[in-house]
C-alpha positions as CSV (number, residue, x, y, z in Angstrom):
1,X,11.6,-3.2,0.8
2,X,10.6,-6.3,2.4
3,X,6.7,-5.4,1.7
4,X,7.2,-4.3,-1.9
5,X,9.2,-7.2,-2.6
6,X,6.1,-9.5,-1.1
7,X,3.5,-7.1,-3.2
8,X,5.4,-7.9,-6.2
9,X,5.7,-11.7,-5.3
10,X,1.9,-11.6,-4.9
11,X,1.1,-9.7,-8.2
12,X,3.5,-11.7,-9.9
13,X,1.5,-14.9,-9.0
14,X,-1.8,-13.7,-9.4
15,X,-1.0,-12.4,-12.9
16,X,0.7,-15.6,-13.5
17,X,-2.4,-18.1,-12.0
18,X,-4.9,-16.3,-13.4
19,X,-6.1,-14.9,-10.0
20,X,-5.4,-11.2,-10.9
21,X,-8.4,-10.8,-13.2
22,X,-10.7,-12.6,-10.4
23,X,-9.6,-8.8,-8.4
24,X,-13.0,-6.8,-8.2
25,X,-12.8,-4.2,-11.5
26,X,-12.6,-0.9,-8.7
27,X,-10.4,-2.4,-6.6
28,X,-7.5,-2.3,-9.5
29,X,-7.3,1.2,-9.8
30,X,-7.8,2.1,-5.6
31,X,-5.2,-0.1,-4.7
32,X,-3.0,2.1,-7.3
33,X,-3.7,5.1,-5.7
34,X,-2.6,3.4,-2.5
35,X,0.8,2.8,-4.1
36,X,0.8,6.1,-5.8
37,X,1.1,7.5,-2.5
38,X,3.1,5.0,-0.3
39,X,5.5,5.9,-4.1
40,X,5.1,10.0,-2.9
41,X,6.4,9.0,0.7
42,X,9.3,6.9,-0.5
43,X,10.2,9.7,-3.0
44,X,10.4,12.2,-0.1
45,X,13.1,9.9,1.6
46,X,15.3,9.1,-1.0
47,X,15.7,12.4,-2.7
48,X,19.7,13.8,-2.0
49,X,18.4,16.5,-0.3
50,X,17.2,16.8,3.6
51,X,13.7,15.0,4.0
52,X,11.2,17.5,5.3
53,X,9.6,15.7,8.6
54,X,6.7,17.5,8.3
55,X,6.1,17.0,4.6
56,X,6.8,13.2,4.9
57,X,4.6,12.8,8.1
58,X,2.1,14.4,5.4
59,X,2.6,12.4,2.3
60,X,2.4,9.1,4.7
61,X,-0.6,10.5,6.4
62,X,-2.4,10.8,2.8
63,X,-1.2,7.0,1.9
64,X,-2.5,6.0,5.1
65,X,-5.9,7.8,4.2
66,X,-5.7,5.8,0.8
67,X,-5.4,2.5,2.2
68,X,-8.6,3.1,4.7
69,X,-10.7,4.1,2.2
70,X,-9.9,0.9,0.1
71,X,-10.2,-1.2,2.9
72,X,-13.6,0.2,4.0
73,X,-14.4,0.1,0.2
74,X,-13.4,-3.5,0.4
75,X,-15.4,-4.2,2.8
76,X,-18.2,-2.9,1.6
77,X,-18.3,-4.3,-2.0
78,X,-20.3,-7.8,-2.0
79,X,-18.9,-11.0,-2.0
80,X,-16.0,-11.7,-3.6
81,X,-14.4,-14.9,-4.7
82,X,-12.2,-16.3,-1.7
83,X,-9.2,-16.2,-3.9
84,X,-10.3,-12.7,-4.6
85,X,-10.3,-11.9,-1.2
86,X,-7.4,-13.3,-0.3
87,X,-5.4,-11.6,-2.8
88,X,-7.1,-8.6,-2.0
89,X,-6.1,-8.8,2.0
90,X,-2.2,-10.0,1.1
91,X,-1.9,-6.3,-0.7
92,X,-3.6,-4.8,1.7
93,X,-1.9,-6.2,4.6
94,X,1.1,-5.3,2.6
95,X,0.6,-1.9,2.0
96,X,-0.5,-1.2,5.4
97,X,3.0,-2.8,7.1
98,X,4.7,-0.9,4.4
99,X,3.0,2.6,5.8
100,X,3.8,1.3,9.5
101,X,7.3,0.7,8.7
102,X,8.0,4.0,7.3
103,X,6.3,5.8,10.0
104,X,7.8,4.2,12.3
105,X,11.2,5.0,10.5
106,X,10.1,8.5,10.6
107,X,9.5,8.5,14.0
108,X,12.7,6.8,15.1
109,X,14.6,9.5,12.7
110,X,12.5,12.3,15.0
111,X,14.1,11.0,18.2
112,X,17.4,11.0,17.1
């Protein structure tokens, strides 16, 4: 919850200063597909019923596909603003501990 809660923080502020319309226009709608699917992964834990290890390692596996083809997208766009960039690599970096932190949870469920 820690990352979302830092995600938010950062949206919240760039919205707030400004900085959110500085964001390249493609990079709005493939950093939402990233969340769409870190959102799939989450649902898949907190549903009542037993989480499917298999279908999770999936789902996280296909957020984690997401986010490296908007970071190589990212990469590849021209210059940005540095406040751009910056704002870009918080979510990013965000998003990416988010996925490591629920694979990791996933894995440490596995061994138990």
């Amino acid at each position: 919850m820690d990352h979302l809660r830092s995600m938010t923080r950062t949206l919240d502020y760039a919205l707030d200063s400004g900085e959110l319309g500085s964001l390249p226009a493609p990079f709005r709608p493939r950093f939402s597909t990233v969340l769409r699917a870190v959102a799939k992964a989450m649902k898949e834990i907190g549903q009542a019923s037993h989480t499917d290890p298999h279908l999770l390692d999936a789902k996280i596996d296909e957020a984690a596909g997401e986010l490296d083809q908007v970071q190589q997208e990212e990469r590849a766009t021209p210059e940005t603003s540095p406040a751009a960039h910056a704002l870009q690599g918080t979510l990013l970096t965000d998003a990416g501990r988010l996925l490591a932190d629920l694979r990791s949870g996933r894995q440490s469920l596995a061994s138990t």
